[in-house]
PDB file of N, CA, C and O in Angstrom:
ATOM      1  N   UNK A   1       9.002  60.389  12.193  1.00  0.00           N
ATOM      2  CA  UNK A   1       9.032  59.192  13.004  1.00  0.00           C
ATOM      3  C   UNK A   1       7.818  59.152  13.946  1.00  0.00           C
ATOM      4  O   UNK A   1       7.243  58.166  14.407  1.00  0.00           O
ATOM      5  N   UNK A   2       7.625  60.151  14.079  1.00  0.00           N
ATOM      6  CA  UNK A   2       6.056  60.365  15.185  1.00  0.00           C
ATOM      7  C   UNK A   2       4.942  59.681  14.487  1.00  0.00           C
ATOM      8  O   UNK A   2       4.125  58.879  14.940  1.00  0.00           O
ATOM      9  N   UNK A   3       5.080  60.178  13.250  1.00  0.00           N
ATOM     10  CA  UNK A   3       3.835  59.785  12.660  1.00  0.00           C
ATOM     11  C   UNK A   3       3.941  58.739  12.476  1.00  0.00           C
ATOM     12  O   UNK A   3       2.908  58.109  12.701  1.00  0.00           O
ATOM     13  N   UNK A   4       5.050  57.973  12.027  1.00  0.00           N
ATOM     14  CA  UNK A   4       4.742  56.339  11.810  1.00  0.00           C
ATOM     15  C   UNK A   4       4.653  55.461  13.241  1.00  0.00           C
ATOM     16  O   UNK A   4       4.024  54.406  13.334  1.00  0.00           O
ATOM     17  N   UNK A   5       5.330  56.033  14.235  1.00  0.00           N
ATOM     18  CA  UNK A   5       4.191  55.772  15.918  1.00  0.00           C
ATOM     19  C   UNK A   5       3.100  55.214  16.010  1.00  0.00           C
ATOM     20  O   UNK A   5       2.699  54.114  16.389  1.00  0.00           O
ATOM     21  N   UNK A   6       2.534  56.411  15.485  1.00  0.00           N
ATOM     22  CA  UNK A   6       0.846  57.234  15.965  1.00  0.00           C
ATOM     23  C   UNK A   6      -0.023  56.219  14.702  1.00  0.00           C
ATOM     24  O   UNK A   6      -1.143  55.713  14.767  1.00  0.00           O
ATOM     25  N   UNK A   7       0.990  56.182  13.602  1.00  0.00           N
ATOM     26  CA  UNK A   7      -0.092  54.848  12.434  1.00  0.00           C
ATOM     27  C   UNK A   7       0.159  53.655  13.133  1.00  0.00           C
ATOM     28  O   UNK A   7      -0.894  53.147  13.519  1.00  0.00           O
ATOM     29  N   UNK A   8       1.080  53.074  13.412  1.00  0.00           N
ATOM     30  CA  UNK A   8       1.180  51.885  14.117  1.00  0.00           C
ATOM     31  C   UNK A   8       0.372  51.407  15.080  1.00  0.00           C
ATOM     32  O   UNK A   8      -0.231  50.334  15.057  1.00  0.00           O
ATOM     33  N   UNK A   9       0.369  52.560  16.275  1.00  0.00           N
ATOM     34  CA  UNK A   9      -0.327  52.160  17.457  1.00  0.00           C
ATOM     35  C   UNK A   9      -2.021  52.717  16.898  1.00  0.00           C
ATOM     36  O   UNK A   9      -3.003  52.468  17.597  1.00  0.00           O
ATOM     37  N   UNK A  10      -2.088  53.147  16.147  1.00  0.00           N
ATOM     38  CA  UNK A  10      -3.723  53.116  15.353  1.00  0.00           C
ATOM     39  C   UNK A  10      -4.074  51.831  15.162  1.00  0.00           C
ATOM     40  O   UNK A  10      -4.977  51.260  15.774  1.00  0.00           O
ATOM     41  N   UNK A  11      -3.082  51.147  13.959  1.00  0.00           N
ATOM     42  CA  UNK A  11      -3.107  49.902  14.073  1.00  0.00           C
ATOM     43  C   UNK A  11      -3.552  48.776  14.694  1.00  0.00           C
ATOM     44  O   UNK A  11      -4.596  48.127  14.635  1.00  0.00           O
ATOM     45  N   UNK A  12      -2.223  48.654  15.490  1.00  0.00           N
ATOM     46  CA  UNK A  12      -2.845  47.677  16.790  1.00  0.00           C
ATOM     47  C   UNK A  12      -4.029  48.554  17.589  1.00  0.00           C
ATOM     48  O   UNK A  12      -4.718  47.535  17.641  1.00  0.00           O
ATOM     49  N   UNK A  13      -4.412  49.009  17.894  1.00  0.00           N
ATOM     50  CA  UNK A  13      -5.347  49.635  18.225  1.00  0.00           C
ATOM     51  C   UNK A  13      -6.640  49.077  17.794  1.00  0.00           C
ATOM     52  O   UNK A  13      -7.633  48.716  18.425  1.00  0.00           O
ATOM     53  N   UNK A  14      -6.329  49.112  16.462  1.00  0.00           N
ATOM     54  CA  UNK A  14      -7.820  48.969  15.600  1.00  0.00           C
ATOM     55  C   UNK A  14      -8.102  47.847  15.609  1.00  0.00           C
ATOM     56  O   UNK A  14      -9.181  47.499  16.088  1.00  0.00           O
ATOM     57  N   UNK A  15      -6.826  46.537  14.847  1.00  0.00           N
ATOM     58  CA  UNK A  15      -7.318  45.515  15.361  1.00  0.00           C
ATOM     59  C   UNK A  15      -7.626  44.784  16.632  1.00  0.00           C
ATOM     60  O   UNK A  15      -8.227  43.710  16.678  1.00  0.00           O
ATOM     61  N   UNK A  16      -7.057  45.612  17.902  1.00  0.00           N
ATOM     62  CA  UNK A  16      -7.060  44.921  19.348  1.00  0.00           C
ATOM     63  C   UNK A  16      -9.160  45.082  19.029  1.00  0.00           C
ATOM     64  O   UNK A  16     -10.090  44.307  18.809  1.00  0.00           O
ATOM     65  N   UNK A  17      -8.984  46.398  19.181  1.00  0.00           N
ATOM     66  CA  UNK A  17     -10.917  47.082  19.524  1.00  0.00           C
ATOM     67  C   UNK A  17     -11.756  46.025  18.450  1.00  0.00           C
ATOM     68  O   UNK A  17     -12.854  45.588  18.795  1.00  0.00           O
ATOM     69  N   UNK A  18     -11.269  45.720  17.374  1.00  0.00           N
ATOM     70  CA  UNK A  18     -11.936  44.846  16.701  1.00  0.00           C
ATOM     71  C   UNK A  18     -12.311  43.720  16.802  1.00  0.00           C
ATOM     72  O   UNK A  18     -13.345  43.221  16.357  1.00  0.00           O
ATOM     73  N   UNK A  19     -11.229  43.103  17.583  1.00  0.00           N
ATOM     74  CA  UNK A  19     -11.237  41.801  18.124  1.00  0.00           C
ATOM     75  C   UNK A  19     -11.959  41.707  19.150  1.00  0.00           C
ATOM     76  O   UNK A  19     -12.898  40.912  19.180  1.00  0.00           O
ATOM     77  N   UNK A  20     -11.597  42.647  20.364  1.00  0.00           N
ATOM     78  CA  UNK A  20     -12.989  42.512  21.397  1.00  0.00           C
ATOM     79  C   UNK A  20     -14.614  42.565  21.386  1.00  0.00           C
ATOM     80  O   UNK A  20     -15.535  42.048  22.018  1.00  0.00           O
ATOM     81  N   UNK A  21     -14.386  43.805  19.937  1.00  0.00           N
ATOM     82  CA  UNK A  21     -15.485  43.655  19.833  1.00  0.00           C
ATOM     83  C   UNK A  21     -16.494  42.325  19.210  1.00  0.00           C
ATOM     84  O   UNK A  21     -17.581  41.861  19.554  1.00  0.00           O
ATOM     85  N   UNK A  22     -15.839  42.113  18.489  1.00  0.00           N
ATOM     86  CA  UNK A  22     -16.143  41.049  17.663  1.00  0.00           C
ATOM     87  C   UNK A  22     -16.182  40.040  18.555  1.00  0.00           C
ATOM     88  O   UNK A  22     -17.281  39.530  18.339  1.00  0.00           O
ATOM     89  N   UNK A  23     -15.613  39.375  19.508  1.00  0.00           N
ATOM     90  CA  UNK A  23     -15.290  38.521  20.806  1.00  0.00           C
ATOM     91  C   UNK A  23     -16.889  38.509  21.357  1.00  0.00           C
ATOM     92  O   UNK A  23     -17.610  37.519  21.481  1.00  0.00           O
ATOM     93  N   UNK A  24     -17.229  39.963  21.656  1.00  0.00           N
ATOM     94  CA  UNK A  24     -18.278  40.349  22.619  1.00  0.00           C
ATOM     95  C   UNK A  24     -19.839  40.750  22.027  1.00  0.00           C
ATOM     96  O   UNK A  24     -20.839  41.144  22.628  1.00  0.00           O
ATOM     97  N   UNK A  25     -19.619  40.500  20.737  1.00  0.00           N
ATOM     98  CA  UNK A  25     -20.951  40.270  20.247  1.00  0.00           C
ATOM     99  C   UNK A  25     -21.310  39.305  19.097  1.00  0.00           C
ATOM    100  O   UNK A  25     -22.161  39.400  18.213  1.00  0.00           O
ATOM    101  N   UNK A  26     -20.249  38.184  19.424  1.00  0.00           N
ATOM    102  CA  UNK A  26     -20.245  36.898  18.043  1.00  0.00           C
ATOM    103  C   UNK A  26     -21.418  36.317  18.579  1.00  0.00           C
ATOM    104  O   UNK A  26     -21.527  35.240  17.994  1.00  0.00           O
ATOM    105  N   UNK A  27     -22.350  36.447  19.371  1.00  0.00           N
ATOM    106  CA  UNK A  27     -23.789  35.254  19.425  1.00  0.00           C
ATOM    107  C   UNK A  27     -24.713  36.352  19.607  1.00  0.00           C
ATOM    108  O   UNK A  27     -25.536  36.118  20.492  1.00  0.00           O
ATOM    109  N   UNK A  28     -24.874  37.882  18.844  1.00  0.00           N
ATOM    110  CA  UNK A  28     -25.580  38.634  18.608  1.00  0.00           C
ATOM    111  C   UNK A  28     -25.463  39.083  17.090  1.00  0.00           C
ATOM    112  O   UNK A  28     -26.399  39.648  16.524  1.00  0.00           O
ATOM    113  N   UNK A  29     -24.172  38.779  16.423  1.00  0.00           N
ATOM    114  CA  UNK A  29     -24.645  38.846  15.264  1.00  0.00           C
ATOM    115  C   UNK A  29     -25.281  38.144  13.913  1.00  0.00           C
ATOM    116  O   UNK A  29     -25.899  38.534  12.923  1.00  0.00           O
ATOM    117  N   UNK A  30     -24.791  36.909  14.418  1.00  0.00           N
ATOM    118  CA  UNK A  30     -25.795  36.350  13.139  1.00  0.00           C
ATOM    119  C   UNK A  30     -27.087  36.221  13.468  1.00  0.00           C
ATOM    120  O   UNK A  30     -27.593  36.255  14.590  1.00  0.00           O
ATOM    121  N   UNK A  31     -27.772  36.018  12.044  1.00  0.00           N
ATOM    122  CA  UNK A  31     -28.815  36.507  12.157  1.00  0.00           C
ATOM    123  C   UNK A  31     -29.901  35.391  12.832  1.00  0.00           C
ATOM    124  O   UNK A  31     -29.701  34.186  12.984  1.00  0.00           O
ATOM    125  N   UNK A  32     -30.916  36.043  13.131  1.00  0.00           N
ATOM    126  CA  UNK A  32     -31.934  34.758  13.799  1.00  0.00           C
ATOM    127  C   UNK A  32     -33.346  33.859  12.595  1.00  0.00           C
ATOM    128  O   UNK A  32     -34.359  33.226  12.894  1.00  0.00           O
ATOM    129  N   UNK A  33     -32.826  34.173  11.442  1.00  0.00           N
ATOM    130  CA  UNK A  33     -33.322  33.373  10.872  1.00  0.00           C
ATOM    131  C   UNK A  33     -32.816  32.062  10.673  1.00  0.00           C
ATOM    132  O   UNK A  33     -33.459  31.041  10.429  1.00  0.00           O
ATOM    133  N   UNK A  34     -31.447  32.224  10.819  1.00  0.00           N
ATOM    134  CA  UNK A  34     -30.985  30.712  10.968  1.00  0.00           C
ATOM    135  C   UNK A  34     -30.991  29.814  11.933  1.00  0.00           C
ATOM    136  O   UNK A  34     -31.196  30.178  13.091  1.00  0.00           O
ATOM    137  N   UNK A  35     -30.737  28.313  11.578  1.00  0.00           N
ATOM    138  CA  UNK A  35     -31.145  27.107  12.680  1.00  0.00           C
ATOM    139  C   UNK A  35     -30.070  28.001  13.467  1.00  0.00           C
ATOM    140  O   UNK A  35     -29.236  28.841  13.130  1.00  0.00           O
ATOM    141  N   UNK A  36     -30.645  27.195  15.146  1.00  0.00           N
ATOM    142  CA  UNK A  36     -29.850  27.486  16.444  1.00  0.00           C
ATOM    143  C   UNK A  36     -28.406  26.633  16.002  1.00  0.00           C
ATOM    144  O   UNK A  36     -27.444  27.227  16.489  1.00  0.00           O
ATOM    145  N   UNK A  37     -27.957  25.335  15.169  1.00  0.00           N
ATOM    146  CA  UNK A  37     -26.889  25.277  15.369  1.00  0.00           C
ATOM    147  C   UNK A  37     -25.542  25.961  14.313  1.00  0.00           C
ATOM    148  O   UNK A  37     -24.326  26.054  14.479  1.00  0.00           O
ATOM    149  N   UNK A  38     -26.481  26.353  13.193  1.00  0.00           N
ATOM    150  CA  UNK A  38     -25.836  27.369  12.553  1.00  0.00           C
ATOM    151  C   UNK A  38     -25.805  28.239  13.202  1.00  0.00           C
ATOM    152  O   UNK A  38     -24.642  28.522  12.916  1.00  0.00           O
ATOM    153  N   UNK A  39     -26.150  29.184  14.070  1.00  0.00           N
ATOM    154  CA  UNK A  39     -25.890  30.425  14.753  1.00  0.00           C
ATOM    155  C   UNK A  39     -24.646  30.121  15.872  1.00  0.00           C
ATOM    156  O   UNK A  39     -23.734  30.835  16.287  1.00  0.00           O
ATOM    157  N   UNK A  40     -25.030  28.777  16.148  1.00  0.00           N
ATOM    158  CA  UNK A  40     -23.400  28.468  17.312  1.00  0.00           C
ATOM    159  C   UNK A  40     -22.202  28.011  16.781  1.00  0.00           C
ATOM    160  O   UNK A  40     -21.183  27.819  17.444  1.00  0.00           O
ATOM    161  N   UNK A  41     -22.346  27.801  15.338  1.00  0.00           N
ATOM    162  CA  UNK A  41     -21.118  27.599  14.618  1.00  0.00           C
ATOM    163  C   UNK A  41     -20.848  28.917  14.372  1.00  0.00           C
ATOM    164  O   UNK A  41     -19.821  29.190  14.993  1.00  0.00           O
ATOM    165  N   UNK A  42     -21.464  30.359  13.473  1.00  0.00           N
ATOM    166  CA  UNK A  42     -20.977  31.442  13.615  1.00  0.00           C
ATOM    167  C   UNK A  42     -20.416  31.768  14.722  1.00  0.00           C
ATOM    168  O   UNK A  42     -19.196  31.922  14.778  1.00  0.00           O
ATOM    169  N   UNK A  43     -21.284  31.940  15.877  1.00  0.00           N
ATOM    170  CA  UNK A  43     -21.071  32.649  16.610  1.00  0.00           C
ATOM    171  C   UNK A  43     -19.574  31.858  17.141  1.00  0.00           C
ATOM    172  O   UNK A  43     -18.896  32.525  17.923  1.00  0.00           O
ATOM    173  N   UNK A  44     -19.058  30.519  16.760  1.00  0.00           N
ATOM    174  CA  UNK A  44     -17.966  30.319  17.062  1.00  0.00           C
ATOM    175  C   UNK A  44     -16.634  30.779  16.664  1.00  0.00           C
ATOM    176  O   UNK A  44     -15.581  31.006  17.260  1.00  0.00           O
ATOM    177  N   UNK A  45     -17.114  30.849  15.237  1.00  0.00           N
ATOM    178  CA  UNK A  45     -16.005  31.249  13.912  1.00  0.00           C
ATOM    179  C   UNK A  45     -15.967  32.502  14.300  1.00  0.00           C
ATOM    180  O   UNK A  45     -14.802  32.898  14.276  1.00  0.00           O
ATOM    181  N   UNK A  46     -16.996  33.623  14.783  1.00  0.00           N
ATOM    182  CA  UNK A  46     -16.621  35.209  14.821  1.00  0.00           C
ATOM    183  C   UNK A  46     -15.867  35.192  16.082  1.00  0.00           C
ATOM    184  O   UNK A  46     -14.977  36.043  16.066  1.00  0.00           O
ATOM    185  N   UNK A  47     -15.931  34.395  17.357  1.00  0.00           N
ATOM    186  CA  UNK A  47     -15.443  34.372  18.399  1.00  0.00           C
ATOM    187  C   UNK A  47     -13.510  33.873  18.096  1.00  0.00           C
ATOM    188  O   UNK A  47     -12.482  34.334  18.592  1.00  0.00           O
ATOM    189  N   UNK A  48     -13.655  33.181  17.457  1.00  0.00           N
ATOM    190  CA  UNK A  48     -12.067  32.464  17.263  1.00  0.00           C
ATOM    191  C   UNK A  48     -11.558  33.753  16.139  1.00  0.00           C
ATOM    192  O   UNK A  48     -10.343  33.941  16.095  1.00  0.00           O
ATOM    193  N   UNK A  49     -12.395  34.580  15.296  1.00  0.00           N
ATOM    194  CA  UNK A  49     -11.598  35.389  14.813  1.00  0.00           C
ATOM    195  C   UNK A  49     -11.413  36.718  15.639  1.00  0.00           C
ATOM    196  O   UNK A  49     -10.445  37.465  15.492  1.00  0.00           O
ATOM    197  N   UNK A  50     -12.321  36.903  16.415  1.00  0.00           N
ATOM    198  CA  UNK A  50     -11.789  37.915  17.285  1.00  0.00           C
ATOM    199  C   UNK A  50     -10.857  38.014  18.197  1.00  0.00           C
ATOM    200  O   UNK A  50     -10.466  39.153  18.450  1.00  0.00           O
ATOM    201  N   UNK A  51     -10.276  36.908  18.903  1.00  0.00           N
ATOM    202  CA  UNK A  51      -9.247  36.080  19.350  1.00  0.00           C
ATOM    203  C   UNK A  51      -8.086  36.130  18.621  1.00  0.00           C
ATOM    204  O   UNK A  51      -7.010  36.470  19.112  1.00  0.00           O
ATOM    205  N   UNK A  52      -8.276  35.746  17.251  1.00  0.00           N
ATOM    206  CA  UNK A  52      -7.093  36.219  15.968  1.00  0.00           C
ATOM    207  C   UNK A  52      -6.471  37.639  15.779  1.00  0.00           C
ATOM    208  O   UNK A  52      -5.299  38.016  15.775  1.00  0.00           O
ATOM    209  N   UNK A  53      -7.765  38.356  15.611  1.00  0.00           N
ATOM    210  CA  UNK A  53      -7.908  40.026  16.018  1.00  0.00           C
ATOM    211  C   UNK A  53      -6.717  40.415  17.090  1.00  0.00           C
ATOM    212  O   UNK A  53      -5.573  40.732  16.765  1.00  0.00           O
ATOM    213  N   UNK A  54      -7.082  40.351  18.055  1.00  0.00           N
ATOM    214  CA  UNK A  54      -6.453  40.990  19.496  1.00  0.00           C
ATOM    215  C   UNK A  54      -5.271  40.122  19.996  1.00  0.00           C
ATOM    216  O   UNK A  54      -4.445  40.468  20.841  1.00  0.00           O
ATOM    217  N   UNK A  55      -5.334  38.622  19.164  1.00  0.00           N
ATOM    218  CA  UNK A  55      -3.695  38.165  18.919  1.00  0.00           C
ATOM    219  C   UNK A  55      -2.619  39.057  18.104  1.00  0.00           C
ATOM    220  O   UNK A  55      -1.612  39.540  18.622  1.00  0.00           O
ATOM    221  N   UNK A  56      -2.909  39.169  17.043  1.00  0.00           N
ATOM    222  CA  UNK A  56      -2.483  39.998  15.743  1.00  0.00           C
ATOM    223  C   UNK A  56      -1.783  41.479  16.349  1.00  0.00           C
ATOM    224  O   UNK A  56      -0.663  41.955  16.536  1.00  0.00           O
ATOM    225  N   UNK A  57      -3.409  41.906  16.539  1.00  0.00           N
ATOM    226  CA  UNK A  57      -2.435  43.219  17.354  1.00  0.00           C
ATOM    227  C   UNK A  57      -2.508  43.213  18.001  1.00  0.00           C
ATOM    228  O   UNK A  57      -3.537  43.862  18.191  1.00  0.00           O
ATOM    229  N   UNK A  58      -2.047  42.822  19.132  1.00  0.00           N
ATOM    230  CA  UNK A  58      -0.814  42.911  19.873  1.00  0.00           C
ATOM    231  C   UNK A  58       0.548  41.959  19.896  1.00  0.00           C
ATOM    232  O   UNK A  58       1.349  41.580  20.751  1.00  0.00           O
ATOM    233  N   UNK A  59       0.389  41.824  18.748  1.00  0.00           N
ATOM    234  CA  UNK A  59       1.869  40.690  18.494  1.00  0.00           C
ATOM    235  C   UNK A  59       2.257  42.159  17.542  1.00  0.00           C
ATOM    236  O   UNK A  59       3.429  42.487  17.361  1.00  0.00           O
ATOM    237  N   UNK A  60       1.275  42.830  17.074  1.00  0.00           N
ATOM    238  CA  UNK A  60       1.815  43.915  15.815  1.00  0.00           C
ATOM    239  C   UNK A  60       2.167  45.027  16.371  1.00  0.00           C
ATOM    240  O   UNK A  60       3.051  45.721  15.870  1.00  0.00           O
ATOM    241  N   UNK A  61       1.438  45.417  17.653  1.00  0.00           N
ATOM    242  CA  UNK A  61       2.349  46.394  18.507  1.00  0.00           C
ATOM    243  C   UNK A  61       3.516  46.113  18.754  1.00  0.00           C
ATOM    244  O   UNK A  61       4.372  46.997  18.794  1.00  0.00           O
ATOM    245  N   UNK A  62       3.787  44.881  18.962  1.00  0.00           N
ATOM    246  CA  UNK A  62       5.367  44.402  19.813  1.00  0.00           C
ATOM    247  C   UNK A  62       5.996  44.491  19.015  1.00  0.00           C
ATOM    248  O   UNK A  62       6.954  45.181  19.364  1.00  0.00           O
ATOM    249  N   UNK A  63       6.111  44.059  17.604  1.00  0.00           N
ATOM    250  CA  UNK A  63       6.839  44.479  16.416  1.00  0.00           C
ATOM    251  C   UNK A  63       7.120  45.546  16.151  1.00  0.00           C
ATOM    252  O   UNK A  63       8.199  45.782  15.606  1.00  0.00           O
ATOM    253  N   UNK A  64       6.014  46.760  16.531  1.00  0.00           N
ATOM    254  CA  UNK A  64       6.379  48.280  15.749  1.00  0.00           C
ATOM    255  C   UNK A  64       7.075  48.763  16.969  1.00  0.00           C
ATOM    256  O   UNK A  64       7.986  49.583  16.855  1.00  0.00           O
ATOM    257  N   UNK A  65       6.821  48.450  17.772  1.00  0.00           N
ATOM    258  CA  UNK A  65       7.810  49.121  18.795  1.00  0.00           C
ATOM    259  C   UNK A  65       9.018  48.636  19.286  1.00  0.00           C
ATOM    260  O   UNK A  65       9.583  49.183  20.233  1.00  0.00           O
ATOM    261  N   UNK A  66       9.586  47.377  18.562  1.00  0.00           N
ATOM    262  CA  UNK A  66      10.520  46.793  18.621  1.00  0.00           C
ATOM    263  C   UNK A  66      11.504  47.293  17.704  1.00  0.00           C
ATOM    264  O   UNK A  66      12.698  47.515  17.905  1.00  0.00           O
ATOM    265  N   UNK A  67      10.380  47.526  16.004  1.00  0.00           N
ATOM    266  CA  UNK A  67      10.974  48.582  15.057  1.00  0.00           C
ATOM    267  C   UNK A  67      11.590  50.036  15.541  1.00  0.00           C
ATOM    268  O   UNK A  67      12.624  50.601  15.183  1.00  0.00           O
ATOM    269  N   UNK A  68      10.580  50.432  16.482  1.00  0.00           N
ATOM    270  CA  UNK A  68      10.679  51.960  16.294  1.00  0.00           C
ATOM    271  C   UNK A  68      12.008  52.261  17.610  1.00  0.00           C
ATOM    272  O   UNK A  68      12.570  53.346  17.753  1.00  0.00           O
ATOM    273  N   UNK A  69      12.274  51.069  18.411  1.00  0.00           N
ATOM    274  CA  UNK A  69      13.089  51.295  19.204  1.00  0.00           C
ATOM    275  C   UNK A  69      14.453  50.755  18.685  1.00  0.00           C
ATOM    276  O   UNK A  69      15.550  50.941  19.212  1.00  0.00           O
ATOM    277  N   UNK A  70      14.172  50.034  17.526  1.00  0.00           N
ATOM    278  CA  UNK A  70      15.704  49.509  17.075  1.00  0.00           C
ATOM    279  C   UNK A  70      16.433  50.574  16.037  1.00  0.00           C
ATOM    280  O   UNK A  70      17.660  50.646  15.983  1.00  0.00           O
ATOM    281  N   UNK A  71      15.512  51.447  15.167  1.00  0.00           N
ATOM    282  CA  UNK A  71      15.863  52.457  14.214  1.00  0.00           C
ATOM    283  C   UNK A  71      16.340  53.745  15.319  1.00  0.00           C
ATOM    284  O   UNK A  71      16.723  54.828  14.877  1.00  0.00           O
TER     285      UNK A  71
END
């Protein structure tokens, strides 16, 4: 039971860190060969999925520990 914990909160974990990250460098990653308003449409789409990210998990923490406290 520990271990399925410790995968869970990896989990949300991974996607929370993913999401911020992704949040905090969506108008550094695309690239600069493209027009400026293609780069603010990426940089929008990586921003709204990193938002998705750190929604996800932590809606997926609340679940596993809702699991792990109901078993």
């Amino acid at each position: 039971m520990v271990v399925a914990v410790l995968v869970h909160v990896g989990i949300a974990l991974s996607l929370v860190l993913l999401g911020l990250w992704g949040r905090s460098h969506a108008t550094v990653v695309p690239p600069v060969w493209m027009t400026h308003a293609e780069r603010l449409r990426r940089a929008k789409t990586m921003h709204r999925g990193g938002t998705a990210c750190v929604v996800f998990g932590a809606l997926y923490a609340i679940a596993a520990a809702v699991a792990v406290i109901a078993s």
